[in-house]
C-alpha positions in Angstrom: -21.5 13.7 -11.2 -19.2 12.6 -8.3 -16.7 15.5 -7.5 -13.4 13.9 -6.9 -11.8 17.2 -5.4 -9.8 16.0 -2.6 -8.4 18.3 0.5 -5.6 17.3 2.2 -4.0 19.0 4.6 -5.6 22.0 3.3 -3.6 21.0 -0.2 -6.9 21.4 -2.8 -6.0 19.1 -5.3 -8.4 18.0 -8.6 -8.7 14.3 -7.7 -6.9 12.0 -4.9 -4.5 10.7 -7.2 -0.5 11.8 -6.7 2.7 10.2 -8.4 4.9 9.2 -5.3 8.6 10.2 -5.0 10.4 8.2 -7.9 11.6 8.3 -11.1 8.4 10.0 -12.5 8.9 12.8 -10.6 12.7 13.5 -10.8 12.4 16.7 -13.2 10.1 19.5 -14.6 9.7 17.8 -17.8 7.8 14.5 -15.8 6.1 16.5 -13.9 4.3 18.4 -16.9 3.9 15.8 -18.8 2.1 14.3 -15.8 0.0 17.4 -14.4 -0.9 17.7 -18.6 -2.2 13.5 -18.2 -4.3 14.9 -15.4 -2.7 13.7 -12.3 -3.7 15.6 -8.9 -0.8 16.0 -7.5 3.2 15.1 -7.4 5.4 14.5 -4.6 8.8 15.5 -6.2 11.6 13.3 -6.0 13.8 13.2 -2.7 15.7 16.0 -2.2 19.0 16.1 -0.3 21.9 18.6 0.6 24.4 20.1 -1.6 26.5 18.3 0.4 28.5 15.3 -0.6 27.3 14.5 -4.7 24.8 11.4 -4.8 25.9 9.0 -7.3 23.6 6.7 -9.0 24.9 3.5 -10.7 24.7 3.8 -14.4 23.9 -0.3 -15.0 20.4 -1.6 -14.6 18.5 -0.2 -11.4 15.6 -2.4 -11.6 14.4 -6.0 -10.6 11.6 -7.5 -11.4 9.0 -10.0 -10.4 6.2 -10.6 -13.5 3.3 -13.0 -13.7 2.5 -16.0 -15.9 1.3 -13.6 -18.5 4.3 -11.7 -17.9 2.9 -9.1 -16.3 4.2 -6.9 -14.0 3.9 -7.9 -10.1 6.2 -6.6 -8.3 9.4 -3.9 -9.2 12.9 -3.6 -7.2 15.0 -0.5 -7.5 18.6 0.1 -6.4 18.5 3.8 -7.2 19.2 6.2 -4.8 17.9 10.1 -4.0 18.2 12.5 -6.3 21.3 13.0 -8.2 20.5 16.0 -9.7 21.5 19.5 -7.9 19.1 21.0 -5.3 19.2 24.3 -7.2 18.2 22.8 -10.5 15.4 21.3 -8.4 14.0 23.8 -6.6 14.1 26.3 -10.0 11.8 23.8 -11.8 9.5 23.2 -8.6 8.9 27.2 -8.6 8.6 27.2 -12.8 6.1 23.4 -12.1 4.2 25.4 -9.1 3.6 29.0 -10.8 2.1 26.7 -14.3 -0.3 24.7 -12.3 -1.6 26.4 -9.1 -4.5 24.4 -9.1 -2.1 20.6 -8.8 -0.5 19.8 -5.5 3.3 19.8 -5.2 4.8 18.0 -2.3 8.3 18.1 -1.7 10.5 14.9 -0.7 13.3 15.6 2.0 16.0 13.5 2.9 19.3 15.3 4.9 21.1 14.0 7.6 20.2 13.5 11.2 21.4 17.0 12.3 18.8 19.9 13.4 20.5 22.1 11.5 20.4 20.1 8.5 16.5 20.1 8.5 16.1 23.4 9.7 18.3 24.8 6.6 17.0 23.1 3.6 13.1 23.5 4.5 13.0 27.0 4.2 15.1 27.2 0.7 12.7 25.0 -0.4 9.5 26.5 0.7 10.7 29.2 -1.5 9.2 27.4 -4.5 5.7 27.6 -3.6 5.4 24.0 -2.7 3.1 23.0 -0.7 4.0 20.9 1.9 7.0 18.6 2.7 7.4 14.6 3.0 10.0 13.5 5.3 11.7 10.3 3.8 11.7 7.9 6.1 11.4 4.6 4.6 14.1 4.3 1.5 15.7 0.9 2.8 18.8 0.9 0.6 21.8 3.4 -0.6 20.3 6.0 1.9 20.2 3.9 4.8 23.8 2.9 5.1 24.8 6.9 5.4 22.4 7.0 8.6 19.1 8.2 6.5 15.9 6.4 5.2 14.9 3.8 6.9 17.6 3.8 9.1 15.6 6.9 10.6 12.3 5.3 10.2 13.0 2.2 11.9 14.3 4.1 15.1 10.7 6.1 16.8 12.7 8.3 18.9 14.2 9.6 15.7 11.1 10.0 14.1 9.7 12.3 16.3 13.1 14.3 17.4 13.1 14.9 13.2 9.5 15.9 13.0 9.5 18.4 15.8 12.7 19.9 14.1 11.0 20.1 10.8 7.2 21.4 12.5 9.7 24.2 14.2 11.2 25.1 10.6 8.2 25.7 9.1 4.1 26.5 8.8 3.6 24.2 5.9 2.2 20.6 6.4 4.9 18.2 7.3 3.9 14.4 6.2 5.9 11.9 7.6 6.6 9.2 4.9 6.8 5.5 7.3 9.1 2.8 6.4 7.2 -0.9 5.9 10.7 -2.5 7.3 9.9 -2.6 11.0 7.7 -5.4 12.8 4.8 -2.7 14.2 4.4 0.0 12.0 2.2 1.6 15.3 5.9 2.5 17.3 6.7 4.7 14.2 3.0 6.3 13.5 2.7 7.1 16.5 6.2 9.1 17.3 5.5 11.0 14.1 2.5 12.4 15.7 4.3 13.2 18.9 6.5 14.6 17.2 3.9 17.0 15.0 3.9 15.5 11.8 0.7 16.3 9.9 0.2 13.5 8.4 2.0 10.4 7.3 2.3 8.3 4.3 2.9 4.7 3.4 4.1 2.4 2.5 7.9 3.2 1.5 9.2 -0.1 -0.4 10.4 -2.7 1.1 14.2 -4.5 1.6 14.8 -6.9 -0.8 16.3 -8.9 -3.3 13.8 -10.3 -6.4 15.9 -12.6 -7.8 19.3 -14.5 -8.3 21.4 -14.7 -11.7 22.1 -18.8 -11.6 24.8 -18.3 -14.2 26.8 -15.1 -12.7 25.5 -16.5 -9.3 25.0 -12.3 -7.8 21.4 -11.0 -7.5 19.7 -9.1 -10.2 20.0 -6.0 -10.9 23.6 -6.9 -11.5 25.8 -4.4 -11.3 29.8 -5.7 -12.6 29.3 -9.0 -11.1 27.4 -7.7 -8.0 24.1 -6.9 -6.6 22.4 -5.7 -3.5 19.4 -5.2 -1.8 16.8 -3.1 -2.8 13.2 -1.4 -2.7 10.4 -3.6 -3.4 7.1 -1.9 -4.8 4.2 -2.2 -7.3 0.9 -4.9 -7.0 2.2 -7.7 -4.8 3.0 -5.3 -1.8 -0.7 -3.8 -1.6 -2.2 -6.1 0.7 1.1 -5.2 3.1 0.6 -1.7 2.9 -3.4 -1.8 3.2 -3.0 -3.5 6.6 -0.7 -0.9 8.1 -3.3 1.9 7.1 -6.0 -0.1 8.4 -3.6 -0.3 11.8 -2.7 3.3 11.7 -6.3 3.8 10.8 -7.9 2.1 13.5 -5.2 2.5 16.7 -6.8 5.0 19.0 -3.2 6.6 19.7 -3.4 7.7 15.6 -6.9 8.3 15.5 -7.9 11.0 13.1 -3.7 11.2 11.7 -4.2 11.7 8.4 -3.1 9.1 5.7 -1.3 9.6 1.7 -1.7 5.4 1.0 0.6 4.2 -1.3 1.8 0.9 -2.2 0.8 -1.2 -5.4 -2.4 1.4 -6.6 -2.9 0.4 -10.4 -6.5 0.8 -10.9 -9.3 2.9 -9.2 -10.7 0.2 -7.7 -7.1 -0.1 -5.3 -7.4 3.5 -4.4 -10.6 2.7 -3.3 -9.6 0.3 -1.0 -6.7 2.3 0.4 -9.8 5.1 0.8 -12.0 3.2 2.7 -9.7 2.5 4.8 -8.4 5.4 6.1 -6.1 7.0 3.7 -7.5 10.3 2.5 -5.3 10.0 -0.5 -3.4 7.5 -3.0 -0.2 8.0 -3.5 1.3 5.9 -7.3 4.6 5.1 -9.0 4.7 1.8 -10.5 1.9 1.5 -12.7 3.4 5.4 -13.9 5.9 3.4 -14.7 4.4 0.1 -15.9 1.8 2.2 -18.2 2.9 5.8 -18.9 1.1 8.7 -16.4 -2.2 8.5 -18.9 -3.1 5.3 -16.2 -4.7 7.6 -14.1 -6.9 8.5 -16.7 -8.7 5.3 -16.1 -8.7 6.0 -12.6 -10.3 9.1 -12.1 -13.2 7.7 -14.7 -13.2 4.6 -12.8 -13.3 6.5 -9.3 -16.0 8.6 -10.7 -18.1 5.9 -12.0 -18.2 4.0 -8.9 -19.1 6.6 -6.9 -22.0 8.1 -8.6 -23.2 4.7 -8.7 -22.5 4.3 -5.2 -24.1 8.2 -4.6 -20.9 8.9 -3.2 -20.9 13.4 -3.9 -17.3 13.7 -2.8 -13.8 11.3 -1.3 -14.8 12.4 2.1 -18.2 10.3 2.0 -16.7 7.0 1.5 -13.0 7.6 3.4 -12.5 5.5 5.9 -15.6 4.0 5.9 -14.2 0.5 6.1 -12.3 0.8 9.4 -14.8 -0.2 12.0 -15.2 -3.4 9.7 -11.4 -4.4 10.8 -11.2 -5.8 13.8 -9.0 -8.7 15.6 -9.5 -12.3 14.9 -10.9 -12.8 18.3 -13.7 -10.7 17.4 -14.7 -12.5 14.7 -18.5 -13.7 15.0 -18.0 -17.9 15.1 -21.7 -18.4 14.7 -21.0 -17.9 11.0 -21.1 -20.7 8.8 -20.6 -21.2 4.7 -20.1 -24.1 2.1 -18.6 -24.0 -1.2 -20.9 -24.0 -4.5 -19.9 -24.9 -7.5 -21.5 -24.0 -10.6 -22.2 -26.6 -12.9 -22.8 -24.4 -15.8 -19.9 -22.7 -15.4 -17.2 -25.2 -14.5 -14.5 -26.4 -17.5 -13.9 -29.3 -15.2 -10.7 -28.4 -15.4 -10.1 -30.4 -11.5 -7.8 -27.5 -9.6 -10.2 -26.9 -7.1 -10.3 -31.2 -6.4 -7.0 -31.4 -6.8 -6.4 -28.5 -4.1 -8.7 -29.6 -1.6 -7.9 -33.2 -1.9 -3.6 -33.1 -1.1 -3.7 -29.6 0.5 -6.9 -29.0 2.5 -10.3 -30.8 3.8 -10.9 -33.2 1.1 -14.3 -31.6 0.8 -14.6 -32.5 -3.0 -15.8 -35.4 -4.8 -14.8 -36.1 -8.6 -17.5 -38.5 -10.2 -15.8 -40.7 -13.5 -16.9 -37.9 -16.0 -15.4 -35.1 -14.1 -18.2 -33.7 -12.1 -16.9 -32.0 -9.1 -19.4 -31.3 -5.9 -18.9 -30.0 -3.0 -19.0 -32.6 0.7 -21.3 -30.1 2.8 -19.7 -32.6 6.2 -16.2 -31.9 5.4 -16.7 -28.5 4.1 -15.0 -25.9 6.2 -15.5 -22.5 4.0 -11.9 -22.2 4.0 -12.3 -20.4 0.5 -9.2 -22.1 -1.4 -11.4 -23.6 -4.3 -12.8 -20.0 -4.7 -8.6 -19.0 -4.8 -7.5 -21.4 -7.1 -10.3 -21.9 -9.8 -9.6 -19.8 -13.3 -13.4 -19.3 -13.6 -14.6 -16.0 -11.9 -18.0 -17.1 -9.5 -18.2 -20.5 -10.9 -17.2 -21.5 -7.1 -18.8 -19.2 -4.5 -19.6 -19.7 -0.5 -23.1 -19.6 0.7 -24.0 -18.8 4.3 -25.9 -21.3 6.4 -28.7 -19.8 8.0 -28.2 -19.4 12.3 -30.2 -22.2 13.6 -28.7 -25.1 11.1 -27.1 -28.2 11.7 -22.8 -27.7 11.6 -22.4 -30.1 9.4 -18.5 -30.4 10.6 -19.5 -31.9 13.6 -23.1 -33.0 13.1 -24.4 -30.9 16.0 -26.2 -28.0 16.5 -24.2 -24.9 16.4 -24.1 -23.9 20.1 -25.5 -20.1 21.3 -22.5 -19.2 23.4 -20.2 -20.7 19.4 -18.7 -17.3 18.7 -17.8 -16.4 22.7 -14.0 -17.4 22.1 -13.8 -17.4 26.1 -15.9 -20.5 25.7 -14.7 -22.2 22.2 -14.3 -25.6 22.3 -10.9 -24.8 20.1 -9.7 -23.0 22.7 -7.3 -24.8 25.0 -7.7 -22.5 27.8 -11.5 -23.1 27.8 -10.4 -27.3 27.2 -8.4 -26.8 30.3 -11.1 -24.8 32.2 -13.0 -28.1 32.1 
C-alpha cells in the first residue's frame, strides 16, 4: 500500500495533510482532538507579543458565500491573531508536542516589524519542541492596519529583511507564509528566499467583503451596525492559490523552494492537485471547519487509493509532477483542434448547453422541434462552455481532430507553421508583417 509519510523540511509527518493557522488550531484541546482524527500535522494559531492585548470582537466573525445547495463556497473571517496569552500557548504546544512526537507542530508568528521583536519571541517559543516556525505574512485585515500581515507581505524588501532576522534567531525551519493580495506573487517568493526562508506557504486569504445587509445597509459580518473587510478562504479560492504554486513552482528564481499549498483543499483529490504542482504539502482550515477534523479521514483513504492505483509508493513520486505541463499561452500547441459531442443517451434535453452557445458564444448548436441538440462541427470552436454548463457529467465531451483534417472554422487545411504564434494569422504583428 502507498505510504503517505511525508518529509518536509526534515518535519516527518504521518501523511501530507496539516490544519492551517485558524480557529482549529487555537488551543491544546483542538489540537488533540485533531492529531486523535489523524491529521499529520498542525500549524498553531498565530502567535504575537505580550505586548499590547489582542482583542477579538465578540459578534459574528464570519461571512459566507454558499451554493445553490447551500453549500459552503467560500468563508470570510474578521478575526484577528490570537487572543489568548503567549504563555498559555506555548505551555500547551510543549504538553501537544511531548503527546505526539510522531505529528508535526508548526508554529505561527506574527510581532511587529522590529529585529528585536523577532529575534525575542523565536527562541521562547522553540522552547516547546516545535518544529519549525511560519512567518505570517498574508492576514489582510485587523493585523495589517498595526503595520503586520500583509502589510509585511505585500512589501518584498520587508520580506526578506524579516526572514534573515528570523534565519539568524534560529536553526529550525523558517516557512514564509505569502499573502495572495499583491499583483505578482514572484516579487514576494522570491525575497523570502533571499532572505533564507526555508520554505513558503500559500495562499493566506484574501481582502474582502462577501456580502452587503440590504436592510441595515453595512457588510456582513455586522458588527453594531458596522462591518469591514475581511479574509476570504475555502473552495472558491483554489484555482487562485493553485496558480501561484504553479508560478512559484515553475519560476527559475524559486526553483526547488519548497511549497505548504493551501487554499480551498476539501477532498484528496485537491491535495492532489496542489501536489502535483509543486507543493510538497496541503495545508486545510475550512473544510475543518465546514466538516469537523474527521474530513481528513477521507483524504488520507482517498490519497491512498489513488496512488496505489496510480503505483505511486510515496508523495515524493507524484510532487510536482505537473509543472513542466504549465507553461504560457504563447506556448500552447495551435495545431490542436476539438469539437463538442453530445451524448444522445445521456442528454435530459434540458437545452442549457443551446441556450449558452446560442446568446453567449459560437452558435455552434442546433435544437431540432423535439429537442434534439447537435453539435455545428463549422462553427464549433472547442471553447468547452457546453461541457461547463450542462448538469449531466460526460454527456457533452470534446473530441480531438486528428493533425492532417480539414479546420472546419475556416474550411481550410490547417497550416504546418498553425501553432508558430510568430506566424498566426491572429496575430496582428504577423497581419502587419504582411
Amino acid at each position: 500500500m502507498a505510504d503517505l509519510t511525508t518529509n518536509f523540511l526534515g518535519i516527518t509527518s504521518p501523511n501530507p495533510f496539516w490544519l492551517a493557522s485558524a480557529p482549529p488550531t487555537d488551543k491544546e484541546y483542538n489540537v488533540r482532538r485533531a492529531f486523535e482524527a489523524g491529521w499529520g500535522g498542525v500549524v498553531w494559531k498565530t502567535l504575537g507579543t505580550e505586548g499590547p492585548p489582542v482583542v477579538n470582537v465578540n459578534g459574528p466573525r464570519y461571512g459566507a458565500i454558499h451554493g445553490a445547495d447551500r453549500r459552503l463556497l467560500g468563508l470570510n473571517n474578521i478575526e484577528l491573531i490570537t487572543d489568548r496569552p503567549l504563555e498559555v500557548n506555548l505551555e500547551e504546544m510543549t504538553r501537544v508536542k511531548k503527546d505526539y512526537p510522531d505529528r508535526a507542530l508548526i508554529a505561527s508568528v506574527m510581532v511587529p516589524c522590529e529585529e528585536k521583536a523577532w529575534k525575542d519571541i523565536l527562541p521562547r517559543i522553540a522552547e516547546t519542541g516545535c518544529d519549525g516556525f511560519e512567518l505570517n505574512f498574508g492576514c489582510p485585515h485587523g493585523m495589517a492596519e498595526r503595520g503586520m500581515g500583509s502589510a509585511v507581505g505585500q512589501v518584498p524588501e520587508y520580506i526578506e529583511m524579516v526572514a534573515r532576522w528570523c534565519k539568524e534567531a534560529t536553526d529550525l525551519p523558517v516557512i514564509v507564509k505569502l499573502t495572495p493580495n499583491i499583483t505578482n506573487i514572484l516579487y514576494p517568493a522570491e525575497a523570502a528566499k533571499r532572505g533564507g526562508a526555508d520554505a513558503v506557504s500559500l495562499i493566506n486569504t484574501i481582502n474582502s467583503i462577501t456580502s452587503v445587509n440590504l436592510d441595515s445597509m453595512a457588510p456582513e459580518p455586522t458588527i453594531d451596525g458596522k462591518g469591514t473587510h475581511g479574509g476570504y478562504c475555502g473552495p472558491a479560492v483554489k484555482p487562485i492559490a493553485l496558480n501561484m504554486v504553479a508560478e512559484i513552482a515553475r519560476n527559475p528564481a524559486t526553483h526547488g523552494l519548497p511549497i505548504s499549498g493551501i487554499g480551498g483543499i476539501t477532498t484528496w483529490r485537491d491535495a492532489a492537485e496542489y501536489m502535483v504542482l509543486g507543493a510538497g504539502n496541503v495545508q486545510v482550515c475550512t473544510a475543518a471547519m465546514t466538516y469537523g477534523f474527521k474530513v481528513v479521514q477521507e483524504m488520507i483513504s482517498g490519497l491512498s487509493q489513488w496512488m496505489d492505483e496510480k503505483g505511486y509508493t510515496k508523495t515524493s513520486d507524484f510532487i510536482g509532477s505537473a509543472v513542466p505541463n504549465v507553461t504560457d499561452w504563447q506556448y500552447l500547441n495551435l495545431n490542436y483542434v476539438a469539437k463538442a459531442r453530445i451524448s444522445q443517451d445521456d442528454c435530459i434535453k434540458c437545452g442549457r448547453c443551446y441556450a449558452a452557445c446560442e446568446d453567449t458564444s459560437h452558435q455552434a448548436i442546433s435544437m431540432s422541434a423535439d429537442r434534439v441538440f447537435e453539435v455545428k462541427d463549422d462553427e464549433c470552436v472547442a471553447c468547452n462552455l457546453c461541457v461547463n454548463v450542462c448538469p449531466v457529467e460526460n454527456c457533452i465531451t470534446m473530441e480531438q481532430v486528428p493533425a492532417g483534417q480539414m479546420d472546419e472554422r475556416t474550411g481550410k487545411p490547417v497550416p504546418s507553421d498553425y501553432g508558430n504564434w510568430t506566424t498566426h494569422p491572429n496575430n496582428p504583428m504577423a497581419t502587419a508583417a504582411e
